[in-house]
C-alpha positions in Angstrom: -48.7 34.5 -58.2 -49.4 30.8 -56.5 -46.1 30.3 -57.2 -44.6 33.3 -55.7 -47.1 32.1 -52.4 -45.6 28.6 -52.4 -42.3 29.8 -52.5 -42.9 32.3 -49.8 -44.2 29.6 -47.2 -41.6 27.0 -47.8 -39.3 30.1 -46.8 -41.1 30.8 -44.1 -41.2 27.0 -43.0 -38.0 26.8 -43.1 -36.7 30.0 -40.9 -39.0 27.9 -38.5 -37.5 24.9 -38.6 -34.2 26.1 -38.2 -35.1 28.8 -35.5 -36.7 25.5 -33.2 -33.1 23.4 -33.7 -31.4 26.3 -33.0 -32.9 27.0 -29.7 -31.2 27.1 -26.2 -31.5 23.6 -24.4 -29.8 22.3 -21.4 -26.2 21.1 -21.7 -25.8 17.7 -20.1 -24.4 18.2 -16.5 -20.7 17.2 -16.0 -20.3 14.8 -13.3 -18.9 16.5 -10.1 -15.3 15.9 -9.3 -17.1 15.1 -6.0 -18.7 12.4 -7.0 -16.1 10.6 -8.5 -15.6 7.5 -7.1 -11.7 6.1 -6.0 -10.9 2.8 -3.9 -10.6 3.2 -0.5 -6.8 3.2 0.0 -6.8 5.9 -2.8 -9.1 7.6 -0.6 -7.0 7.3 2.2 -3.4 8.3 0.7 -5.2 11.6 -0.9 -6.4 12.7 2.4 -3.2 12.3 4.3 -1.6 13.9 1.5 -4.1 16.8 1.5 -3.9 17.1 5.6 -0.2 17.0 5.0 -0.3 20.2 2.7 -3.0 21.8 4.8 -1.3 21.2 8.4 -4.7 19.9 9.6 -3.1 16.3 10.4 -2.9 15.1 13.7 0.8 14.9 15.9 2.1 11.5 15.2 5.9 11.5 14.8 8.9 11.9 14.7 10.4 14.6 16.8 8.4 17.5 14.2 5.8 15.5 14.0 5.5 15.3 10.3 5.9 12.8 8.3 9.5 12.7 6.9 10.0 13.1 3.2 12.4 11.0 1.2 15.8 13.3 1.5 14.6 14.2 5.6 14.3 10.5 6.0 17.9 10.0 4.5 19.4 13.0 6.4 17.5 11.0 10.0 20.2 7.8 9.4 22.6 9.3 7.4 26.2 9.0 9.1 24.4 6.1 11.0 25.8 2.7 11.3 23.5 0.3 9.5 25.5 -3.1 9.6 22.7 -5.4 11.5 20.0 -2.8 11.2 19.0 -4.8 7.8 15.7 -6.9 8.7 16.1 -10.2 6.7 17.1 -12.5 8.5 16.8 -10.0 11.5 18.7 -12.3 14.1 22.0 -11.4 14.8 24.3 -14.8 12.9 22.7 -14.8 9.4 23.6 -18.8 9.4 22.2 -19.3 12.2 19.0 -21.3 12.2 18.8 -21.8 15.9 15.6 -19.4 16.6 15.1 -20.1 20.1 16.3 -16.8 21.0 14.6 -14.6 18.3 12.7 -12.0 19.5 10.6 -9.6 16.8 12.3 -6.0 15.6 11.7 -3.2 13.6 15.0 -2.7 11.0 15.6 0.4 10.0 16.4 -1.0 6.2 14.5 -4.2 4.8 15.2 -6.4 1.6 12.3 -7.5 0.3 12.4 -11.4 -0.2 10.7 -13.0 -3.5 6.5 -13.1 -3.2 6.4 -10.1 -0.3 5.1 -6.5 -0.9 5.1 -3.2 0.5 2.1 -3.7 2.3 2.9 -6.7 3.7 6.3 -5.3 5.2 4.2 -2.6 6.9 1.6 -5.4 8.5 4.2 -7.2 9.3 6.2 -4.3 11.7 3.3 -2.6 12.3 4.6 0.9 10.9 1.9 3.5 8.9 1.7 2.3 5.2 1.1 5.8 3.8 4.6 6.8 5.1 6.3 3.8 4.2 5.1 4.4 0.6 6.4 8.4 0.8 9.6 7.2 1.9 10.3 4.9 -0.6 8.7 6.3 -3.6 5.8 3.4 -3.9 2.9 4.4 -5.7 -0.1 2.3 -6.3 1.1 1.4 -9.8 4.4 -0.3 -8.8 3.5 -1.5 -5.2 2.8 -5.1 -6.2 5.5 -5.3 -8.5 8.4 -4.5 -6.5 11.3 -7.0 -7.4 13.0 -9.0 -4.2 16.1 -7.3 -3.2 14.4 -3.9 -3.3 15.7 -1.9 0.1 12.9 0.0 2.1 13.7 2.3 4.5 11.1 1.4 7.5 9.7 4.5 9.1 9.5 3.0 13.2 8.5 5.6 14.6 5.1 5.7 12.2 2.9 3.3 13.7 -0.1 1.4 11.5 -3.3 3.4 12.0 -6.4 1.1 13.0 -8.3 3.4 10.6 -6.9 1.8 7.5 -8.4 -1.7 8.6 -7.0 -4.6 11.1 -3.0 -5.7 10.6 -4.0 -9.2 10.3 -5.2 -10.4 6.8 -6.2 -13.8 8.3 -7.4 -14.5 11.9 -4.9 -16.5 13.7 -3.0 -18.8 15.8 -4.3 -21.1 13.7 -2.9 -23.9 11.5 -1.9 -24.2 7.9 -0.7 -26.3 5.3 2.0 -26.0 2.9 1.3 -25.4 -0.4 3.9 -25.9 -3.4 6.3 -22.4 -4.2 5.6 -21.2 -0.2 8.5 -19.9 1.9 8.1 -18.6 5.6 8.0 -15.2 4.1 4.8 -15.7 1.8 3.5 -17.4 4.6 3.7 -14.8 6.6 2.8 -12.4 4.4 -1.1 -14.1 4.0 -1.6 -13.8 8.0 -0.3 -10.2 7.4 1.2 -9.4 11.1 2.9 -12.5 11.9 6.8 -12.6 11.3 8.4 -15.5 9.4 10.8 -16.0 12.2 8.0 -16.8 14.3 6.6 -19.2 12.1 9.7 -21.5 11.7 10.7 -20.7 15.7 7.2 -21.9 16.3 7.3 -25.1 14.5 10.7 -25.7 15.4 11.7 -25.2 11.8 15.6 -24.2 10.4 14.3 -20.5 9.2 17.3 -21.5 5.7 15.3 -24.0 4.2 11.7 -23.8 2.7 9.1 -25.9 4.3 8.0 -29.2 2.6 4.6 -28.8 0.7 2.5 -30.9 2.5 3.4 -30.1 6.0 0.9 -28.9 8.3 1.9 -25.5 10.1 1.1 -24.2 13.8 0.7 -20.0 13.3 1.4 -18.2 16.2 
């Protein structure tokens, strides 16, 4: 009879226990999507995208004002003459190292030389960097990896918007000093908005040859 007790409580202990682990308790919250966190520029790109898609972007362009895609961009200079309209070097005798008459242009094709980017190109002529990116098929994975030689097509009529932060990189006139491996265009490239033609016209420079490390620079 005791044993039949025993027997009974462990079975009643048990349906217990397992009706307490089996009761309801609060799933962990998943993170909102809005409370994900993303760099800045990420930030920046998604909402022009999304303003883009949603029509709630402000005029700024071209004769639609939209921001062209890659095959409208194409269609804008096909048929067009583009001998000279290359921006490197962006003076009209490409032996020419006479700079005395330079004056700075937007080109509506650019060659990226070895150590520039993207987002320096778009400092440099002042044109939006979202747009140049579109164009061009950049993403944030590739855009510091470019090779040299890699042709952008440079939206002029889609200027840099203060929003995304100051063209300049470094405050300047100013001076600097050469440092092994530079070229005007990686000079130019750490002041951000300053042109590399201006650097050598400046320092009355022949823009062909790389300056000597060592040599103390005036940036305009």
């Amino acid at each position: 009879m005791k044993r039949i007790r025993y027997s009974s409580l462990i079975i009643i202990a048990g349906l217990l226990f397992l009706t307490g682990c089996s009761g309801n308790k609060d799933a962990d919250p998943i993170q909102s999507l809005e409370k994900a966190t993303i760099s800045p520029e990420r930030e920046i790109l998604f909402e022009a995208t999304r303003q883009a898609y949603d029509g709630s972007a402000p005029a700024v362009t071209l004769s639609e004002n939209v921001s062209p895609t890659n095959n409208e961009f194409r269609e804008l200079t096909t048929g067009q003459e583009t001998e000279g309209a290359i921006g490197n070097p962006s003076w009209t005798d490409a032996g020419n190292s006479d700079l005395s008459a330079w004056t700075p242009s937007i080109p509506e094709i650019y060659a990226l030389q070895p150590g520039e980017t993207a987002k320096c190109i778009a400092r440099r002529f002042g044109i939006d960097w979202v747009t140049l990116y579109s164009v061009n098929n950049i993403s944030f994975e590739n855009e510091n990896n470019l090779p040299a030689g890699t042709m952008l097509n440079i939206p002029g009529d889609m200027l840099w918007n203060e929003a995304y932060g100051p063209r300049a990189t470094a405050a300047h006139p100013t001076s600097y000093t050469v440092r092994q491996g530079d070229t005007f265009y990686t000079i130019a490239c750490s002041f951000g908005d300053v042109y590399p033609e201006a650097i050598a016209q400046a320092n009355n420079l022949n823009f062909n040859e790389a300056p000597l490390p060592g040599l103390n620079l005036q940036i305009p």
